[in-house]
Every structure is written in structure tokens, then in C-alpha cells.
C-alpha atoms as a printed R data frame, in Angstrom:
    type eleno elety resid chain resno       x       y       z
1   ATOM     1    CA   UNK     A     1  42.932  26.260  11.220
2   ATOM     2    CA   UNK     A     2  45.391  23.495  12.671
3   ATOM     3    CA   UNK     A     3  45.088  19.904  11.469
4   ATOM     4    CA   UNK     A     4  43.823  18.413  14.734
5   ATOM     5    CA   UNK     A     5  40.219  20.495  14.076
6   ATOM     6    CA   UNK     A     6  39.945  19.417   9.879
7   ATOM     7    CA   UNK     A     7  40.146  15.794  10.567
8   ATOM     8    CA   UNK     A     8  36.889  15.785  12.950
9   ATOM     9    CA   UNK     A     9  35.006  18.468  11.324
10  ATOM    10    CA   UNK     A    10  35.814  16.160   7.830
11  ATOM    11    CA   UNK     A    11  34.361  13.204   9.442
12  ATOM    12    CA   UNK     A    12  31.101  14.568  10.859
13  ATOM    13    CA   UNK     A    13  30.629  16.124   7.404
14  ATOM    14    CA   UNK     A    14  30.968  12.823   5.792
15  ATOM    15    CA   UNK     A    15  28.901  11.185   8.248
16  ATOM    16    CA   UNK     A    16  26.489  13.686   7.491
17  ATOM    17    CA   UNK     A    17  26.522  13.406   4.245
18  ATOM    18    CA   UNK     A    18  26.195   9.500   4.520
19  ATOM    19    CA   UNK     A    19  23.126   9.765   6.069
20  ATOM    20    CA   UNK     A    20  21.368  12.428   3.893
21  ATOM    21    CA   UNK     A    21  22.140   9.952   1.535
22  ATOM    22    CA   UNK     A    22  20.358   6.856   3.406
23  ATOM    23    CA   UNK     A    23  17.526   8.824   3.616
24  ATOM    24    CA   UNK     A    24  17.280  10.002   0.270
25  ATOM    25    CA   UNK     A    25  18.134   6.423  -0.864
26  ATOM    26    CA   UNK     A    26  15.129   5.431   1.662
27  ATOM    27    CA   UNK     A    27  12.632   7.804  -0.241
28  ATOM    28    CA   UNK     A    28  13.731   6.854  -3.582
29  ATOM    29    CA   UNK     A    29  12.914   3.567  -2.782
30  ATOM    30    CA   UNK     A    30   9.561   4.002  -1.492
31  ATOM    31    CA   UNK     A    31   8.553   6.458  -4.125
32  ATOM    32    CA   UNK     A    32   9.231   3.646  -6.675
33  ATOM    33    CA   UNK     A    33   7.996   0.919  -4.553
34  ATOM    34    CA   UNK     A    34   4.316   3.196  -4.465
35  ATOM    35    CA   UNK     A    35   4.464   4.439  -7.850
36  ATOM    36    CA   UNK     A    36   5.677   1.191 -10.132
37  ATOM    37    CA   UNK     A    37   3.229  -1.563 -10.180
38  ATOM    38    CA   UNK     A    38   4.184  -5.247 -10.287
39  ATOM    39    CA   UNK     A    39   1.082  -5.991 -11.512
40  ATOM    40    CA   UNK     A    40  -2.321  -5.572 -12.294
41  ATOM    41    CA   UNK     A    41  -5.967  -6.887 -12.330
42  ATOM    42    CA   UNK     A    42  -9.505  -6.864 -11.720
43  ATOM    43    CA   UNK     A    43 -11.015  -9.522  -9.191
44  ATOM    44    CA   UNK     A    44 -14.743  -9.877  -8.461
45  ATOM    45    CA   UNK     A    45 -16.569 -11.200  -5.628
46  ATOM    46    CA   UNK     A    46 -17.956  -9.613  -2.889
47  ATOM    47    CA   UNK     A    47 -16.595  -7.428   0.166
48  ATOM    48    CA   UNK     A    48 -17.205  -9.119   3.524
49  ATOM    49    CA   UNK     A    49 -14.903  -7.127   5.309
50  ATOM    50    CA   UNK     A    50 -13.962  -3.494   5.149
51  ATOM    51    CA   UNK     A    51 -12.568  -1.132   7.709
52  ATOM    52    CA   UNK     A    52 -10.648   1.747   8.561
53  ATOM    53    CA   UNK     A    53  -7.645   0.474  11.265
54  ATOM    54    CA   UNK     A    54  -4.329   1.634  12.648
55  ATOM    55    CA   UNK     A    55  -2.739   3.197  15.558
56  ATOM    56    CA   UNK     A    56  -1.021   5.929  14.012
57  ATOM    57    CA   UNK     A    57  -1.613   5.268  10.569
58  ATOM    58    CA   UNK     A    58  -5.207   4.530   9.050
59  ATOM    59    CA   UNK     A    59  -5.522   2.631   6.557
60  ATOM    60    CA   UNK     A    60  -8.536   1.238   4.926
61  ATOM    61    CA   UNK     A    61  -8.152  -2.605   4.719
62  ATOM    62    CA   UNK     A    62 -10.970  -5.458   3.483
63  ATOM    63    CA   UNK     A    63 -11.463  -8.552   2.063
64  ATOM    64    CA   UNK     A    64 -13.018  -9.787  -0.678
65  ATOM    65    CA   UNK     A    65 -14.827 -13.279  -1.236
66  ATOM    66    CA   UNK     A    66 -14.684 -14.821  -4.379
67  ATOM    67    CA   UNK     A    67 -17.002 -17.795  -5.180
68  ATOM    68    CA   UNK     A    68 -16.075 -20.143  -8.458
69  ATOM    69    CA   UNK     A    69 -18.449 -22.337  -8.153
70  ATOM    70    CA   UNK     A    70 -21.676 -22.184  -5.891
71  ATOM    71    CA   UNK     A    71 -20.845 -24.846  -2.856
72  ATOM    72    CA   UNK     A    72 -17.092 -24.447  -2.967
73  ATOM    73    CA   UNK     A    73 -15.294 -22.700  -0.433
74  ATOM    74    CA   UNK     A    74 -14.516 -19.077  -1.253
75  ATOM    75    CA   UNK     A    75 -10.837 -17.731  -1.432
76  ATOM    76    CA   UNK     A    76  -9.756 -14.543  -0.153
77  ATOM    77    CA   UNK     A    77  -8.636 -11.411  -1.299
78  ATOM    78    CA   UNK     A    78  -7.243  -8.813   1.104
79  ATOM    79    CA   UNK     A    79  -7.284  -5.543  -0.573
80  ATOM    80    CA   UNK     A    80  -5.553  -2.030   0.603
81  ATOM    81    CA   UNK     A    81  -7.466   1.184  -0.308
82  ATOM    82    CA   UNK     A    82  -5.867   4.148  -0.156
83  ATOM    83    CA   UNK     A    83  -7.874   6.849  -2.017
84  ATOM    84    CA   UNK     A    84 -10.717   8.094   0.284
85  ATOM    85    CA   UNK     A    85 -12.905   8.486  -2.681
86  ATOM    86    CA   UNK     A    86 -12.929   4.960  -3.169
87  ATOM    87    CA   UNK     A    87 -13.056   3.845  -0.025
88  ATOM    88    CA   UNK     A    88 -16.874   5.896  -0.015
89  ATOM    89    CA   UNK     A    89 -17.422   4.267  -2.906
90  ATOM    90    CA   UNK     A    90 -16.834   0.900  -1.888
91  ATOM    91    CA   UNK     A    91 -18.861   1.454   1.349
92  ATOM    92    CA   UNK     A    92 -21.634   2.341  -1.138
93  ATOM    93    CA   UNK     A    93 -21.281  -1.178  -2.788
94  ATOM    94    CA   UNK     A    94 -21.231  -3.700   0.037
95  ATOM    95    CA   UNK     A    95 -23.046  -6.564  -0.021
96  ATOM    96    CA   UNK     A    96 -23.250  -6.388  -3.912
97  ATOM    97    CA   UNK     A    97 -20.979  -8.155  -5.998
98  ATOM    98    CA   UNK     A    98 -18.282  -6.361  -6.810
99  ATOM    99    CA   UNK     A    99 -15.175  -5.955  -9.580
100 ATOM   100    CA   UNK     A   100 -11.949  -4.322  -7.754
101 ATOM   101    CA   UNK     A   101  -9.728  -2.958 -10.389
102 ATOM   102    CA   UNK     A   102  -6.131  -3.239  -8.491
103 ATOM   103    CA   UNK     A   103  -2.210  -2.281  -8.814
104 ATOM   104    CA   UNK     A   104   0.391  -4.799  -6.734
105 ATOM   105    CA   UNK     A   105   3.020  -2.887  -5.153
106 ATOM   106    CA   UNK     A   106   5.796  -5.684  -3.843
107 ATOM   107    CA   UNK     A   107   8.632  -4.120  -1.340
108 ATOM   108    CA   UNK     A   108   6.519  -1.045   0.290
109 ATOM   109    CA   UNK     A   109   8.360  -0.808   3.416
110 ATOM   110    CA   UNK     A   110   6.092   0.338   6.087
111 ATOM   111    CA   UNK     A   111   2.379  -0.439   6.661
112 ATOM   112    CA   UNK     A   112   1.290   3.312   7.054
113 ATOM   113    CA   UNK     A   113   0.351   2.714   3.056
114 ATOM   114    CA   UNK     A   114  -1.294  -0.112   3.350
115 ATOM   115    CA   UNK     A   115  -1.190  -3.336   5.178
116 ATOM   116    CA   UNK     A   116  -1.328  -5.454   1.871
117 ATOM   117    CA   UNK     A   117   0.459  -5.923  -1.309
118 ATOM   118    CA   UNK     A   118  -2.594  -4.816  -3.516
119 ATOM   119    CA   UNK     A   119  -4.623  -1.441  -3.605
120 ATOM   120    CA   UNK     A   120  -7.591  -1.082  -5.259
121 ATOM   121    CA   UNK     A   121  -7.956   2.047  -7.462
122 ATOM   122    CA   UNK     A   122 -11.404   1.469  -8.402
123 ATOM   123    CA   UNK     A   123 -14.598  -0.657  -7.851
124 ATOM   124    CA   UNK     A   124 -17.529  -1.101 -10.235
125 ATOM   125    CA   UNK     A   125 -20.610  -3.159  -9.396
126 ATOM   126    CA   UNK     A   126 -20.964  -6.024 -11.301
127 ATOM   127    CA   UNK     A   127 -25.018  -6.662 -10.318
């Protein structure tokens, strides 16, 4: 092999190798950014929005009300769900009031997981 093929062949191997390496670094980062909670909560009110939307990737995405005081303006929650059994069981609950146990996941790169920051991993009526 002469020297004028090892110098090319090097550099597309390293340029490979650079970029098996973004994308691992890429996967290690969302991994962690999906499994490793920034924090964690319950918040009660009640859902007055819930829906399955995306173009290529569903996600099921609602809002919850939450009422301190009867008269004052309610602040909002917007909640991720991504665990179909809990989006069926949230269905089952609307219009009650609600508790939504929930993880924050700050950094997920993409909104195929969820368009928010929180996902709610459970949901117990509170009526």
C-alpha cells in the first residue's frame, strides 16, 4: 500500500469514528436526560385539557387547573404523559379533581417525548 492511499483511508476512518461518537454522545445524553429526574411532585387540580397531538410523533399532552382559593384565577399546569396506561387512566378521571404524581426531566432534546418538561407517572382521584 503506497502512502498517498493511508492518508485518506486514515481520515475517513477518523471521521467515521468522530461521528459514531456524536451519536453515541447524542444517546447518552438523552438516555440520562429521560431517565434522571430533576425533580419531583404531586399537583392537584383538575384536567381541562387532554389530547393526543403530533405529526410524526404522538404525544399525549394536557393541562391541569389548579384553584387555591375559590374566586381566584387558576394557574396552569401543562403535563406530558407518556405511558399509555396512564393516559386511559387519566381519560377515566376527567372532570374530577385530580392528584398527578410527576418526574421533571430538564434538557430532553426533541419533542417526540413529550412537549413539556414534566410527565406524569400516575394520577389518583382526589374526590
Amino acid at each position: 500500500m503506497s502512502l498517498t492511499n493511508a492518508k485518506p483511508r486514515r481520515r475517513s476512518l477518523f471521521a467515521a469514528g468522530f461521528l459514531v461518537l456524536l451519536i453515541a454522545l447524542g444517546a447518552l445524553y438523552t438516555w440520562l436526560s429521560l431517565h434522571w429526574s430533576y425533580s419531583e411532585g404531586e399537583r392537584a387540580g383538575y384536567v381541562q385539557k387532554f389530547s393526543k397531538k403530533g405529526w410524526i410523533c404522538k404525544t399525549w399532552e394536557g393541562e391541569l387547573a389548579m384553584v387555591a382559593m375559590p374566586g381566584s384565577l387558576a394557574e396552569k399546569f401543562p403535563f406530558s404523559v407518556r405511558d399509555p396506561a396512564v393516559a386511559a387512566k387519566l381519560e377515566k378521571t376527567m372532570g374530577k379533581r385530580v392528584s398527578l404524581i410527576y418526574e421533571q426531566h430538564v434538557g430532553v432534546p426533541t419533542s417526540c417525548f413529550g412537549e413539556t418538561e414534566h410527565f406524569v407517572l400516575d394520577v389518583r382521584s382526589v374526590e
